[in-house]
N, C-alpha and C positions, 0 to 999 in steps of 0.2 A: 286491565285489559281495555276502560275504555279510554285512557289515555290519549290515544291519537285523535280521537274525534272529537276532544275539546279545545278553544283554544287554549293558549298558554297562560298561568297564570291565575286561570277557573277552577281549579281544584284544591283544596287545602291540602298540605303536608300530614303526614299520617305520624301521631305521635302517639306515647304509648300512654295505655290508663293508668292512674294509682289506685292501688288494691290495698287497703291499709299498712299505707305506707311500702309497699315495692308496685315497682313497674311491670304491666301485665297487659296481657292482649286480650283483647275483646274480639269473639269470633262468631259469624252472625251465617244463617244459611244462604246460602247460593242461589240469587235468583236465577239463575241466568247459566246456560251451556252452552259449550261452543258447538256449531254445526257442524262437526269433524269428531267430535266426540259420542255424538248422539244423529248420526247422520239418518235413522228413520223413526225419528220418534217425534211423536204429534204433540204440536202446539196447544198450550191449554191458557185462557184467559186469566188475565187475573182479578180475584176476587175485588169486587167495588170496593169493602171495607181497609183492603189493603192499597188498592192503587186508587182514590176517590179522584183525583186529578189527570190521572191517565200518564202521570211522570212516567210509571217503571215502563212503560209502551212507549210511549217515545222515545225513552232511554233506550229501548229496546231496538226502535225504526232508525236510532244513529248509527245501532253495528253493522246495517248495509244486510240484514240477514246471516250474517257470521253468528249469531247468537240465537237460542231458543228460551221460550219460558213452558218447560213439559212438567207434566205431572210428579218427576221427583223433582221438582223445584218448589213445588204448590207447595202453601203455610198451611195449614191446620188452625184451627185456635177453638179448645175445649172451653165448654164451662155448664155451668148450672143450667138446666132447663125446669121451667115452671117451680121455679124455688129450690129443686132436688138441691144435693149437694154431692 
């Protein structure tokens, strides 16, 4: 989808993984909604640990506001606290 707003040539062809020995896709969450899909739902930042460079926001400032990054988009990431498990 962001296709148009690269140039030509900036993006690598999408090939598929090998999964011990067959061809498989890799399917990763959704940062990103269109604003025609989610036309009143609130913008939420993204986590520093996930965007430390501020890429997925820029990527974001290229869709001209055709896109959102809302709350069903936000990553999660669980783990141990103070040792627990």
């Amino acid at each position: 989808m962001f296709i148009p707003y690269f140039p030509d040539d900036s993006l690598a062809l999408w090939e598929p993984e090998e999964v011990r020995g067959y061809e498989g896709i890799s399917t990763l969450t959704r940062l990103f909604t269109s604003k025609n899909q989610a036309p009143n739902a609130d913008s939420v930042p993204f986590d520093p640990l996930v965007d430390s460079n501020n890429n997925l926001y820029r990527l974001l400032r290229l869709g001209s506001g055709k896109f959102i990054h809302t709350a069903d988009n936000k990553v999660e990431y669980l783990g141990p606290v103070n040792g627990n498990k």
